[in-house]
N, C-alpha and C positions, 0 to 999 in steps of 0.2 A: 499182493499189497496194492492197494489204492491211494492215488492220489488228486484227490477231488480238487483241489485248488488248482493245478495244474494247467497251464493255459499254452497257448502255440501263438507263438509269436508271428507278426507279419510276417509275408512270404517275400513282399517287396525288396525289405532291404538285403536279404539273403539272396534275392534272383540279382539285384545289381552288382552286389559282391560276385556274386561266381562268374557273373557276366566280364566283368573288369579282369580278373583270374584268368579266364579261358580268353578272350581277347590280348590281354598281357602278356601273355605266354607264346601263343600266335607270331604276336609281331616282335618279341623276342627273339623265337625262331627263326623266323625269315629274316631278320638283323642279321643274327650268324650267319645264317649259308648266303648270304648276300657278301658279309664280307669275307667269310672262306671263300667263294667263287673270286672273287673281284682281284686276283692275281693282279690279271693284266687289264683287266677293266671286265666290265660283262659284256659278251656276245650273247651271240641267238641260240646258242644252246644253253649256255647260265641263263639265258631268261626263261625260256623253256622246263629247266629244272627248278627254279625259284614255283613257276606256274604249279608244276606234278607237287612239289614238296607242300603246297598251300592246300593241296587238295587231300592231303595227308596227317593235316593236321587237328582240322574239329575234330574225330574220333580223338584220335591221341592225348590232345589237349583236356576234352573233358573227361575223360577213364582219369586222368589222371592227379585231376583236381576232386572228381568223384572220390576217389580213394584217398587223399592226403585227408580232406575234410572226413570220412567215414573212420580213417584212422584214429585220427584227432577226437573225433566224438568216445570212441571206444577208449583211448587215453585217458580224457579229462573228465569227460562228463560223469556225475556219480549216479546217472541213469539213463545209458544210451536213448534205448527205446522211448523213455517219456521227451526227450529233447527233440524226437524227430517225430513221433505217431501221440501225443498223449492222448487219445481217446484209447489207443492200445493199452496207455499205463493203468487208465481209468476201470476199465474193465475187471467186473467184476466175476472170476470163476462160480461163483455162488447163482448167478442172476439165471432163473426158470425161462425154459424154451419154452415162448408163445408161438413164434410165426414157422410156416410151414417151407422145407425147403428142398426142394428137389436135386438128388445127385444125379447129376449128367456124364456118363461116362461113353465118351463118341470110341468107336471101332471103326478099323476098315481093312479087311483081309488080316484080321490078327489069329495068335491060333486062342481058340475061347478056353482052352483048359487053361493058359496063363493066365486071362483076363479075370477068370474066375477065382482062380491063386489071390491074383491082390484085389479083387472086390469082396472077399470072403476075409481079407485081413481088414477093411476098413469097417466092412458093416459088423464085427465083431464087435466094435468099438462103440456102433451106435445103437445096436436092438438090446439098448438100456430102457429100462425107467423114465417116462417124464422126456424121453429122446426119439425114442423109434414112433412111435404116433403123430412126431412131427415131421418126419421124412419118409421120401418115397425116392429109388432108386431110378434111375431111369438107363439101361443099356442101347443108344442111339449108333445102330449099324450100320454104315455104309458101306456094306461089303458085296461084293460084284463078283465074287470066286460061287459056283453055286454048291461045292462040295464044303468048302468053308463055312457057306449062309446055313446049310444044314447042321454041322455040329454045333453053329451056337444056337439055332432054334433049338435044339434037345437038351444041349447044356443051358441053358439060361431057364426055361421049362424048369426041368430036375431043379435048377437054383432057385428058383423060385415059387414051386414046388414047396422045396424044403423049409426054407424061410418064411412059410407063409404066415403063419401064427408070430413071427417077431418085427418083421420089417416090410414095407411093400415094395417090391420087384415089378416092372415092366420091360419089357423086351420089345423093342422095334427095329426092322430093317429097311430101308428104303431100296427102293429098286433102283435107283441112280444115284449120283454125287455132286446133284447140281449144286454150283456153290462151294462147294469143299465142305469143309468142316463149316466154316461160319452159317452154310444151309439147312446141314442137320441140323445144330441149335433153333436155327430158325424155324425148322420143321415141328421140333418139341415145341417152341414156343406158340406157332399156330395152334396144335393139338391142347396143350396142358398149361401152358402156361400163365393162362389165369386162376388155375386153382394152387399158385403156391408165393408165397413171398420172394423168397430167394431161389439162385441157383448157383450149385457148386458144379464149376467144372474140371471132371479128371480124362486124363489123355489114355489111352489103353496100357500106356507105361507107367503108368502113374500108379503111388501108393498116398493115403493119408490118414491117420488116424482119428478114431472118432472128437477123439479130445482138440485134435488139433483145427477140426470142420468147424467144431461145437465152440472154439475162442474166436474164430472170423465171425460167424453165425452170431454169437453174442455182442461182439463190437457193431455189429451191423445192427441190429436190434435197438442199442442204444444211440447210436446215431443216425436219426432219418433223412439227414443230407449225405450222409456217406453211399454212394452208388456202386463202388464197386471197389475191392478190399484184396491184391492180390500177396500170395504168402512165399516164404521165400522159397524155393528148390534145391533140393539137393540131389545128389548122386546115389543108387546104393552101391551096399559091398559089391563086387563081382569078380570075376577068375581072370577075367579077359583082360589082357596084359596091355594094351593099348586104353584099354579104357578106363584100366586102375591110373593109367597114367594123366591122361586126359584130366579125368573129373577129381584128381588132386589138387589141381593147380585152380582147378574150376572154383574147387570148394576155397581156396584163402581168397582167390581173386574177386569172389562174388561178395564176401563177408564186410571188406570195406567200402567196397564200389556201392552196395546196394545200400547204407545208411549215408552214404555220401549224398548218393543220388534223391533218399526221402528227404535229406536234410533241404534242399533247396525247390526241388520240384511239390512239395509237401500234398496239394490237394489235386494237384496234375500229374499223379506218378503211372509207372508203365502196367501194365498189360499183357504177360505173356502168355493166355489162351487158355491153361489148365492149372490145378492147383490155387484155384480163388474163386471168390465167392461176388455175386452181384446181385443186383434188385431189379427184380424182372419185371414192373411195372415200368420206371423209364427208360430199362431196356427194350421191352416191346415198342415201347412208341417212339423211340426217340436216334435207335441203334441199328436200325434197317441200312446196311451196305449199299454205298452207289452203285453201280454200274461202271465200268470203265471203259476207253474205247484205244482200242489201236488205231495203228496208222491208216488202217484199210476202212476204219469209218465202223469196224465190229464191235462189239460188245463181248468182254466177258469180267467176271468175276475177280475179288481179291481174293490175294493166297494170303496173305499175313493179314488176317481181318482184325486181330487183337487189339495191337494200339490205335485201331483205326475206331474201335467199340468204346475205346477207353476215351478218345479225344471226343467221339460224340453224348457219350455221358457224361462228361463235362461241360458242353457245348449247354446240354440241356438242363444245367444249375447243379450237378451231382457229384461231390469230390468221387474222385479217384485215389485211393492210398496203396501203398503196398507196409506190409508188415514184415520189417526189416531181418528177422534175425530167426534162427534154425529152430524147427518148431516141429517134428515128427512129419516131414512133408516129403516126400522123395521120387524122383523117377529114375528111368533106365536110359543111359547116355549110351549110343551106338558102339556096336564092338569092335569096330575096323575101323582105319582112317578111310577107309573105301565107302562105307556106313555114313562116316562122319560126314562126308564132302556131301553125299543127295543129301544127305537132310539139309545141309547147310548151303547149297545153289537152290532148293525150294524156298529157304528164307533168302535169299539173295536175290531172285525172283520178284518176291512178295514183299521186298523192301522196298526196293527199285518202284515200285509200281504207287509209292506214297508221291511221289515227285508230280503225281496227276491229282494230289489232291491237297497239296500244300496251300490250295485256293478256294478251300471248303469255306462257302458262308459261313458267319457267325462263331468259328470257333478260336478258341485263347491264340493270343500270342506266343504264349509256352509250350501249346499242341504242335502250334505250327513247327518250332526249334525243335522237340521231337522226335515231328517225322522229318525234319530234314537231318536232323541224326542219325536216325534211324538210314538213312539213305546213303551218309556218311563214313556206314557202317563199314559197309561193302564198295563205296564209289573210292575211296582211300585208297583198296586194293590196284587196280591199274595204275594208280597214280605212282604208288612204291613202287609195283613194276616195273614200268617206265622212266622211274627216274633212275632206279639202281642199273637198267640194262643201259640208255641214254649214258648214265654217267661212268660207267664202264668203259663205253667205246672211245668217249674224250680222254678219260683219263690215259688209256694202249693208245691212242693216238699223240699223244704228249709227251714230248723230252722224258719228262720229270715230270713226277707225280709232284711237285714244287708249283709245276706251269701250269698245273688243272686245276690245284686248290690249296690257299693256305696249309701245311702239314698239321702245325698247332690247334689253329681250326677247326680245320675238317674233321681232326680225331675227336674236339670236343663236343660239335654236334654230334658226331656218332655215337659216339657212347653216354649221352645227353640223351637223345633219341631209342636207344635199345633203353635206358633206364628210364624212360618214360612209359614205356608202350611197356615194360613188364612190372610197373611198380605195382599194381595191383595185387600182384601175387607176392611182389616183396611185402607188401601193406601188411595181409593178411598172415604172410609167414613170421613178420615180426611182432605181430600182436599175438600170435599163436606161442611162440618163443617165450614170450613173454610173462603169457597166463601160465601155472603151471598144472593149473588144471587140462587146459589145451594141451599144451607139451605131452601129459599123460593121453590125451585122447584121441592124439595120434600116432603113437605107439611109443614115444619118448624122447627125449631129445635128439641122442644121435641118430637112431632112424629116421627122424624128422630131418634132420639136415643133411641124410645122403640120400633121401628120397627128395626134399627140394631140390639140392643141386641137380640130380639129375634127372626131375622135371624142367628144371631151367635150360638146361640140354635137349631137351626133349621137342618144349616150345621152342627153341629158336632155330634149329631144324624144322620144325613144321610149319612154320606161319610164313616162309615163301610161296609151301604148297600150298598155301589156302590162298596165297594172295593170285597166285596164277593159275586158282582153276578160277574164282571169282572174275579173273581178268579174261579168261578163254571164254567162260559162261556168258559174258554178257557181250562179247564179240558175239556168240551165239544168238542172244537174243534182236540183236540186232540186225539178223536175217532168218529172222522166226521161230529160231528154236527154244522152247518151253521144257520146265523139266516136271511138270507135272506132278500129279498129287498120287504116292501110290504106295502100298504098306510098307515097311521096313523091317528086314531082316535083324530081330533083337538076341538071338542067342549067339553063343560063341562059335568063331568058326575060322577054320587059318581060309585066307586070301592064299587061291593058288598064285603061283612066277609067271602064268599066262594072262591073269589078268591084271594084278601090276603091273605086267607092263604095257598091258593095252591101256591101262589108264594115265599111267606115270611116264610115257617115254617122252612127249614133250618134257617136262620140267628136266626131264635129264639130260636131256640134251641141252636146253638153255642154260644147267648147273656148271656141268662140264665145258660147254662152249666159252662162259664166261669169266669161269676160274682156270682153264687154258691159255683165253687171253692176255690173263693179268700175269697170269707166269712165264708167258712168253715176250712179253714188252716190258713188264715191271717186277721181277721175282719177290723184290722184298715187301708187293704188297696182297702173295699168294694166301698170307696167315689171316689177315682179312676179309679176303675173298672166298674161306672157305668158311667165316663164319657168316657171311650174307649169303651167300650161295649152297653150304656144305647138305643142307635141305634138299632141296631141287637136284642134286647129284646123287643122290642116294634115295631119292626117294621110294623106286622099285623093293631095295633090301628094307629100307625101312617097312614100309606097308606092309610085307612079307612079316618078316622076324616080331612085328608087335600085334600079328594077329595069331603067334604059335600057340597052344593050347601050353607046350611046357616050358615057354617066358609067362605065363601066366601065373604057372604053379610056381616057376624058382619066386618072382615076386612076392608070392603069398608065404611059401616056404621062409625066407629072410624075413619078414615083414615087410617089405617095401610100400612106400605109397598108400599106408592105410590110412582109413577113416574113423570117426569114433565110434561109429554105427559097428565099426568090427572090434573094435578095444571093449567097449559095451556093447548088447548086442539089446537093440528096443524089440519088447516085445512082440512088435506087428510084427517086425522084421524077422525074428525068432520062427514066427507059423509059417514063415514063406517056404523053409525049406531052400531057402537058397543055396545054389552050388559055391557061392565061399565060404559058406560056415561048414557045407558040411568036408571041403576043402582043408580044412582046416583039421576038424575034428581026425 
């Protein structure tokens, strides 16, 4: 359905709304724990904690206005999508593919028999009629393994090979990885990319179908200001019982947060590196990556080059949109919390490293909010740290948990603050609730709600661990330690108990040291300390137990934690052959 009259409202008065919003909230916060501290007046540890809690709060504050307004649109509005994209409502399925556009699919030490799996489910989609004559494949290698480099020279050969008569296939490898990922592209784009309008980029995890290329590819078409159009990600099925967990909560939390977040950022939206489509003409001239320097006066490269592509195609007059809502788009979310952490200290890396560019000439005042978000992301983390260990040790040192902090108070920012940092997922799991189409699409109500709750269990155990590697990592990086750019392990696989614990024994010991504490100076505030803490004390058995191959199967076996991708099962997905369907069967 079309809606031609359709128009988008200023961005102005929506950026000062949400601006007012996330600052109100802010100094709300820090009102409470100023007067929860203020027992006896504030010392130099209440101000110290007041500082950590401040540093805690942009992330917080805006997930969580993101998502109240994303909820809200999905509530009220009688057509999400045209309230927050309407060039997307505008879009016309009907309108004939002129312009030429190249898929980009980057590798690096992957094994090429998967890659091949789901680049054989997308190009199925495009070596149509009227479609395949307009694209051309592009498989960009940066792979350094030389037994590796050889099976995708022969599989991508044979693949292209085969496909020669429907779609065209090119295969390159580069002999190094200068630049990471943002280099390859840039590699394609010296080589080819003047001969094509667009460029789709997919991650080697990545699935998308041709339909869903072919609705970016056309919104892009009819809008020539639109520079770069990112679609939204989803998780697929999988066995892996950590990961079923994981990208449950993934999936409600991103459904409000990311129509929230188009609602106000509108032609300045993010950028997350695959899974979206841009326009290669002001991206060759306009998206060339600075240089960075360390303290030693060195030069090297950005690891998170994405929102860095996305603020410079802005810079140079070109919206930026993202396409709000689940659209046959999907990748593969890591299988172990072990998995999880390098991918997530490589963006924790590449966030950090925005703080060097928050002084970029010429670009928006919104890029800039951003990437200091984006920095926000992960700088939050020590900040919790620190305030939760800091406030620990005052509190075992204090008569009375009376003499450390208002009772009334303190309990109300707490649980103020956990319901803030999880409403996202609340957001999504009550609009889900809701629809009853959703309800049916994730396996039905009651499984819906003891698969939430005990994702809710899940997350609040885990996000210590994430907050103190983040906190350990960048102690690290601040005597040079990099965690570098290097393939990932995507199949399922149990974490042996040697290496949890070589990875996890700090947070365990900080777990236990400080719900110890509290039980030995203040018993009655052990029940709380195990939900701050009860992560970080367990996190050995945890990382263990959610990477067994048979917590995977009980969860599939029950239903737990499903998708709708598994209640229906989309065609592309169907050809993958994937081990939870056939888990199932």
């Amino acid at each position: 359905m079309t809606h031609k009259n359709s128009k988008e409202p200023s961005m102005t008065g929506r950026r000062i709304l949400f601006a007012c919003l996330v600052t109100g909230t802010m100094i709300g916060m820090l009102w409470l724990m100023t007067q929860a501290l203020s027992v006896n007046g504030l010392g130099l540890g209440d101000i110290a904690l007041l500082v950590l809690f401040f540093f805690t709060l942009p992330w917080m504050a805006t997930g969580f206005w993101n998502s109240t307004i994303g909820f809200l649109i999905w509530r009220v509005a009688r057509e999400p999508l045209a309230t927050v994209i309407p060039m997307a409502a505008n879009m016309d399925p009907a309108t004939p593919i002129t312009s030429s556009t190249a898929i980009l699919l980057c590798v690096r030490n992957e094994s090429p028999e998967r890659i091949q799996r789901n680049l054989t489910a997308t190009m199925q989609g495009l070596a149509l009629p009227g479609i395949a004559e307009h694209v051309h494949i592009y498989v960009l290698s940066d792979t350094n393994d030389a037994e590796i480099a050889q099976q995708e020279q022969a599989c991508f050969d044979s693949l292209s090979l085969k496909w020669k008569d429907r779609i065209q296939i090119t295969y390159r490898r580069r002999t190094d990885n200068t630049a990471y990922k943002a280099g390859n592209i840039a590699d394609f784009c010296k080589r080819w990319g003047h001969l094509h309008d667009f460029a789709i980029t997919l991650d080697a995890d990545s699935v998308m179908t041709g339909q869903a290329i072919m609705r970016l590819v056309r919104i892009m078409q009819a809008n020539p200001k639109l520079g770069l159009l990112q679609g939204l990600v989803v998780g697929m099925p999988t066995t892996s019982g950590f990961t079923r967990m994981f990208q449950f909560g993934m999936r409600l939390g991103m459904r409000s947060y990311t129509l929230g977040t188009a609602w106000w950022q509108g032609d300045c939206g993010p950028y997350w590196g695959h899974n979206a489509v841009f326009r290669l003409a002001p991206f060759i001239a306009q998206c060339d990556l600075p240089l960075l320097h360390d303290k030693h006066g060195k030069t090297h490269h950005i690891l998170s080059h994405d929102q860095v592509e996305a603020v410079l195609m802005r810079r140079a007059g070109f919206d930026v949109r993202v396409f709000p809502q689940e659209d046959e788009s999907w990748e593969e979310n890591p299988p172990t919390l072990i998995e999880y952490i390098r991918r997530d200290l490589r963006w924790c890396e590449g966030n950090l490293q925005y703080l060097q560019l928050l002084n970029l000439p010429g670009i928006k005042f919104i890029s800039r909010l951003q990437l200091l978000n984006a920095v926000f992301m992960f700088l939050g983390s020590p900040a919790w740290i620190g305030m939760l260990v800091l406030g620990t040790i005052m509190l075992a040192l204090s008569p009375t948990p009376g003499e450390f902090m208002h009772p009334a108070t303190g309990l109300t920012l707490l649980w103020l603050s956990i319901f803030m940092w999880y409403w996202p997922k609340f957001a999504g799991g009550l609009d889900a609730l809701i629809r009853s189409d959703q309800r049916k699409a994730f396996g039905g109500p009651l499984k819906f709600l003891i698969g939430f709750s005990l994702e809710m269990m899940f997350s609040i155990l885990m996000t210590p661990i994430t907050w103190l590697n983040h906190s350990m990592f960048m102690c690290g990086l601040l005597f040079g330690k990099k965690s570098g750019w290097t393939g990932q392990t995507r199949d399922d696989h149990s974490v042996p108990v040697a290496v949890a614990l070589r990875q996890f024994w700090p947070h365990t010991l900080l777990g236990i040291f400080l719900i110890g504490l509290l039980a030995r100076t203040h018993p009655e505030c052990v029940t709380m300390a195990c939900v701050l803490f009860g992560g970080l004390a367990i996190s050995i058995p945890l990382a263990v137990l959610s990477s067994w191959p048979k917590f995977g199967q009980l969860l599939l076996r029950f239903g737990l934690f499903n998708i709708p991708e598994e209640t229906v099962r989309p065609e592309a997905l169907a050809k993958l052959d994937l081990a939870a369907y056939r888990s199932r069967q």
